[in-house]
C-alpha positions in Angstrom: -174.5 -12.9 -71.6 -176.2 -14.7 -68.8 -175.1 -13.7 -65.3 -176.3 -16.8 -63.4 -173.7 -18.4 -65.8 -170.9 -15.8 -66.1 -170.4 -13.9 -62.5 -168.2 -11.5 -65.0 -168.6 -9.7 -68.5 -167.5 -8.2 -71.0 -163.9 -7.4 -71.6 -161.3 -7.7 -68.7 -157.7 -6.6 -68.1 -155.2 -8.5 -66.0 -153.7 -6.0 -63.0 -150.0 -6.0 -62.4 -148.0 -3.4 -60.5 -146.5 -2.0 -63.4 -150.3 -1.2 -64.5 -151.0 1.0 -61.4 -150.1 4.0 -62.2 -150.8 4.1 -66.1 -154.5 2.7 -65.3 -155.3 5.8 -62.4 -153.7 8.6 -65.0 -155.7 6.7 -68.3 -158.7 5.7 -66.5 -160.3 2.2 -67.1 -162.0 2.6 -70.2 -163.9 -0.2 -72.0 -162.4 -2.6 -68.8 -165.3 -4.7 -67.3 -163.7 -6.7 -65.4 -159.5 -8.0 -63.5 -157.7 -10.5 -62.9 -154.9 -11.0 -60.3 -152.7 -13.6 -58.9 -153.8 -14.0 -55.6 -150.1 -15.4 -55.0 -148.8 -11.9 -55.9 -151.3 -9.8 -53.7 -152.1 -11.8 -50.7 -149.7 -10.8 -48.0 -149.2 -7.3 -50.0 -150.4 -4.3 -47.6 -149.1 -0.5 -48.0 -149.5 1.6 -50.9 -149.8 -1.7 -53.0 -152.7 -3.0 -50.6 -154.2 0.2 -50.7 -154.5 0.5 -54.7 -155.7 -3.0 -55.4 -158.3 -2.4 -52.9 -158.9 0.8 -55.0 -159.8 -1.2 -57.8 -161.6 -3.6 -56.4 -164.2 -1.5 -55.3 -164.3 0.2 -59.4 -165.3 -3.5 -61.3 -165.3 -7.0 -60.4 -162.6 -9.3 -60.3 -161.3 -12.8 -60.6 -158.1 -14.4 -59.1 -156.0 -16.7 -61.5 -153.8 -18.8 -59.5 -150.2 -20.1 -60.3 -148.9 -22.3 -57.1 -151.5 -24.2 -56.5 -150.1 -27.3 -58.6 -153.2 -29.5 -59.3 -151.5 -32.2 -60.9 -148.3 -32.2 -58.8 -147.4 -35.3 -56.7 -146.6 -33.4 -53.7 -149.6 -33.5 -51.2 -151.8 -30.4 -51.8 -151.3 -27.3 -49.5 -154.7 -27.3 -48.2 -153.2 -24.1 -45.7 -152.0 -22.0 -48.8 -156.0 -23.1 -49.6 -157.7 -21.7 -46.7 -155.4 -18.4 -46.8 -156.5 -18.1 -50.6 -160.4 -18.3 -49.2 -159.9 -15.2 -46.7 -158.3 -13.1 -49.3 -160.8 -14.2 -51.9 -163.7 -13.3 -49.1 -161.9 -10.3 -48.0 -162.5 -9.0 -51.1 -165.7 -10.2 -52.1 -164.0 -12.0 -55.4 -166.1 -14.6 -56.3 -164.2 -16.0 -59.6 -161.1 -18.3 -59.0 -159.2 -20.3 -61.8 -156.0 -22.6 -62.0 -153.8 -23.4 -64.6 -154.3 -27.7 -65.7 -150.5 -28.1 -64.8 -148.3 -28.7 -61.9 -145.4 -26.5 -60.5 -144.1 -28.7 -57.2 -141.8 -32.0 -57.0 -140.3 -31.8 -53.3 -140.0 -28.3 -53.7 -140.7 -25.4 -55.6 -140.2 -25.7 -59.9 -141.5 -22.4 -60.9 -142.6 -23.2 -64.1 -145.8 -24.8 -65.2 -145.0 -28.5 -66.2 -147.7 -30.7 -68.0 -149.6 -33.0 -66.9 -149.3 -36.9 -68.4 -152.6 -37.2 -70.4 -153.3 -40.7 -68.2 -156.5 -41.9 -67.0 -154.4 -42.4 -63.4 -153.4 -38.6 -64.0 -157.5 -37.7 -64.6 -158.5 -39.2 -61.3 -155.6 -38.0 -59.3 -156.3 -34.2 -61.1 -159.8 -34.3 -60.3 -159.9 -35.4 -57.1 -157.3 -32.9 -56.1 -160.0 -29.8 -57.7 -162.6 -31.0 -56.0 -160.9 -31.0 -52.5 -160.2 -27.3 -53.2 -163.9 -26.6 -54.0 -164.7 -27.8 -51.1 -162.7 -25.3 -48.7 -163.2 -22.4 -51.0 -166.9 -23.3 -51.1 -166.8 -22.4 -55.3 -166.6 -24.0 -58.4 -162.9 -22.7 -59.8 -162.5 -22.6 -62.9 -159.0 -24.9 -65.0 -157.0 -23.2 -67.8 -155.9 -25.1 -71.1 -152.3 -24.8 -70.6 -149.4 -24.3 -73.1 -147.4 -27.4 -73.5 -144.2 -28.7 -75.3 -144.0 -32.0 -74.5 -146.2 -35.0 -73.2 -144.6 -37.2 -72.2 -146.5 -40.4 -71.2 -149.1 -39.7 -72.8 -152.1 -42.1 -73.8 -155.2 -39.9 -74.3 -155.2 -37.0 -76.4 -155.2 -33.2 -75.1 -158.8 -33.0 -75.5 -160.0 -36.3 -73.9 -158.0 -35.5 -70.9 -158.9 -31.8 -70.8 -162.8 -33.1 -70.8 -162.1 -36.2 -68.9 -160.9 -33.9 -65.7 -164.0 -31.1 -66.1 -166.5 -33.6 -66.4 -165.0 -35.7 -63.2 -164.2 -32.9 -61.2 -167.5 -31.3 -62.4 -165.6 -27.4 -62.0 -165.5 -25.1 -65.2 -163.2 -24.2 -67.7 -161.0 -21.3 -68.2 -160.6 -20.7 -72.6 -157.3 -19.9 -73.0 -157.5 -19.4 -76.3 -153.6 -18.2 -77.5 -153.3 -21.7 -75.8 -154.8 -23.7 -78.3 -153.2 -21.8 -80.8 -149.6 -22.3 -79.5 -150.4 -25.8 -79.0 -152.1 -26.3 -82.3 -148.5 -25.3 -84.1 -146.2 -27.1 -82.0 -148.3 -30.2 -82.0 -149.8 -29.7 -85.3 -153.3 -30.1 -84.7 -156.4 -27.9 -86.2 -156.9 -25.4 -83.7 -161.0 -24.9 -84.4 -161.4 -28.1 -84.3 -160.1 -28.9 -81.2 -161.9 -26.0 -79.7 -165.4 -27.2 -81.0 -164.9 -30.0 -79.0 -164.7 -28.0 -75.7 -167.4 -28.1 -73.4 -168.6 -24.8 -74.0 -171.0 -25.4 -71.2 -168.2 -25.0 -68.7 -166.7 -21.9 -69.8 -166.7 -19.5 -66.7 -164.1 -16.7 -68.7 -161.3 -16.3 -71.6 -158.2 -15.7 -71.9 -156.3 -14.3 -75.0 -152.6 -12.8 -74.7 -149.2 -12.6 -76.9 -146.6 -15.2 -77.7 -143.2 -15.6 -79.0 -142.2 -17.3 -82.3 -139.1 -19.6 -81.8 -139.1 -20.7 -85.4 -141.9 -21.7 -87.6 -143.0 -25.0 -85.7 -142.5 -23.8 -81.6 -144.3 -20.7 -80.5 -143.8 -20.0 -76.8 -146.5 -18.7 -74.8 -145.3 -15.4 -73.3 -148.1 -13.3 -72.5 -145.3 -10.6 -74.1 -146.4 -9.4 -77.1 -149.6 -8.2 -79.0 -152.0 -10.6 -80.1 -152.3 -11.8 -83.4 -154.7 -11.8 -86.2 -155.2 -15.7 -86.2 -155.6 -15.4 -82.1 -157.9 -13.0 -82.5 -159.9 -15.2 -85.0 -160.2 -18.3 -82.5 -161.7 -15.8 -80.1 -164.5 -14.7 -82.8 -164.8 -18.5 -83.5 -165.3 -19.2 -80.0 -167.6 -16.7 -79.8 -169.8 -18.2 -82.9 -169.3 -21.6 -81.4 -170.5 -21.1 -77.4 -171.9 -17.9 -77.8 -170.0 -14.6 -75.9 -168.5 -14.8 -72.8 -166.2 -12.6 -70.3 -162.4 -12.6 -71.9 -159.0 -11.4 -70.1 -156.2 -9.5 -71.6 -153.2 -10.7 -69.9 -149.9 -8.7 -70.3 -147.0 -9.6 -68.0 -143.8 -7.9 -69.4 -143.0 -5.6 -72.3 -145.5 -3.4 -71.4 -146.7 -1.1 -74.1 -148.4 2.4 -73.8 -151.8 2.3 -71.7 -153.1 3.1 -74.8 -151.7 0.1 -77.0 -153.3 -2.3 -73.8 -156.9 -0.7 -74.0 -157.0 -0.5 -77.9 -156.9 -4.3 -77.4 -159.1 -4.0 -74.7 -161.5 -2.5 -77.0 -161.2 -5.4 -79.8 -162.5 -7.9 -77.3 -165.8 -5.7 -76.8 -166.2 -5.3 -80.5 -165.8 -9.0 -81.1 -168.3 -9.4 -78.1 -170.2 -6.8 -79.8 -170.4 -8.2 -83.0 -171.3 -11.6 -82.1 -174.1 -10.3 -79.8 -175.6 -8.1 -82.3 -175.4 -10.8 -85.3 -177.4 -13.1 -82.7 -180.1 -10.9 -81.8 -180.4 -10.7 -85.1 -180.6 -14.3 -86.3 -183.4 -14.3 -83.1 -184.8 -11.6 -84.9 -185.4 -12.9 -88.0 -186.3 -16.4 -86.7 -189.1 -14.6 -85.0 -190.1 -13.1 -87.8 -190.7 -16.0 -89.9 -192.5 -17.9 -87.5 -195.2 -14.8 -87.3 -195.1 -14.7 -91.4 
């Protein structure tokens, strides 16, 4: 991995409070890297302060926002913004990332609605991301998002997911149970549509669980293990773009420590894998051209 291109590596784990305790008795492992949301921590001070701080000073982290609404109508809280740079200075995280989605309409929805796949929608998006790069003073990175509806729509989830990274010119956060979830309910062919990512953008991954409502809708929970076919995606992502940092997010139905890390650890063998096999290919490249 390149670390002018990826400020994190390796295999991450998102922190939530329910974590705190298991992670200080188990240790961190294989864990590279966290993730919080910066919603959830900023104005937190105490003994809940005082044991993100402890982790912050163990490995790196990244902040993954969910109020920011980037695609909402409402005008965008440039003060929530300038808080969010403090905290983000404060602790010397250098790694922020939204979700592609919008959660205000005169108030509050709490729940991540899509964006209309419009031209008008791409502009409006954009300009909105590159506002908040400009008081943070970083590129952020925007999440693929889960979505069941699109309503409106008149490019396709890829063109608009392009059309808003190349004119905001920020990078992407692979979600990559997203494109699954979305290839079932909207019946597309999940490797295709990530081969025609910009892998150039990728700053860091996501994989995570879901819920199977019935054979076409899967909801995107972040509440279960991930699957085998999830799991492939990543490797293909991997083969496609090369490795790059990837998050383990759990938000409820927490299993054992031990059930998290064990999927910890199948991100760094994946990563590990891929790595190896391309040294390798390097390797025998170099070979024949000294034959």
């Amino acid at each position: 991995m390149n670390p002018a291109r990826f400020p994190l590596e390796g295999a991450g784990l998102g922190l939530r409070r329910a974590l705190l305790g298991p992670l200080r008795s188990h240790g961190l492992g294989q864990v590279d890297f966290m993730e919080i949301a910066p919603e959830n921590w900023m104005t937190v001070g105490g003994r809940f302060g005082a044991a993100l701080r402890e982790f912050t000073a163990k490995v790196p982290f990244a902040c993954h926002g969910l109020s920011l609404s980037l695609g909402g109508p409402s005008p965008l809280d440039e003060t929530f913004v300038q808080r969010l740079r403090r905290f983000l200075d404060e602790l010397a995280i250098s790694v922020y990332s939204e979700h592609l989605s919008y959660c205000t309409d005169q108030g509050h929805l709490y729940d991540l609605m899509p964006i209309p796949f419009t031209a008008e929608a791409v502009d409006h998006v954009a300009g909105r991301i590159r506002r908040v790069q400009d008081i943070l003073e970083r590129r952020i990175a925007i999440e693929n998002v889960s979505y069941y509806a699109a309503p409106g729509a008149e490019l396709a989830e890829i063109e608009f997911i392009t059309a808003v990274l190349e004119e905001a010119d920020c990078d992407l956060l692979l979600d990559v149970n997203n494109i699954y979830v979305n290839s079932v309910n909207h019946g597309y062919d999940p490797i295709k549509f990530l081969r025609a990512l910009p892998g150039e953008r990728i700053a860091y991954g996501h994989i995570a669980g879901h819920y199977n409502e019935a054979d076409d809708l899967i909801v995107d929970t972040h509440g279960a293990e991930v699957i085998p076919d999830v799991w492939e995606i990543l490797d293909e992502a991997y083969r496609a773009f090369g490795v790059f940092p990837t998050l383990l997010e759990r938000d409820f139905n927490m299993p054992p420590i031990e059930e998290l890390m064990s999927e910890v650890d199948h991100i760094k063998r994946l990563q590990h894998n891929r790595s190896t096999l391309k040294n390798s290919r390097h390797d025998d490249q170099a070979d024949r051209k000294h034959a």
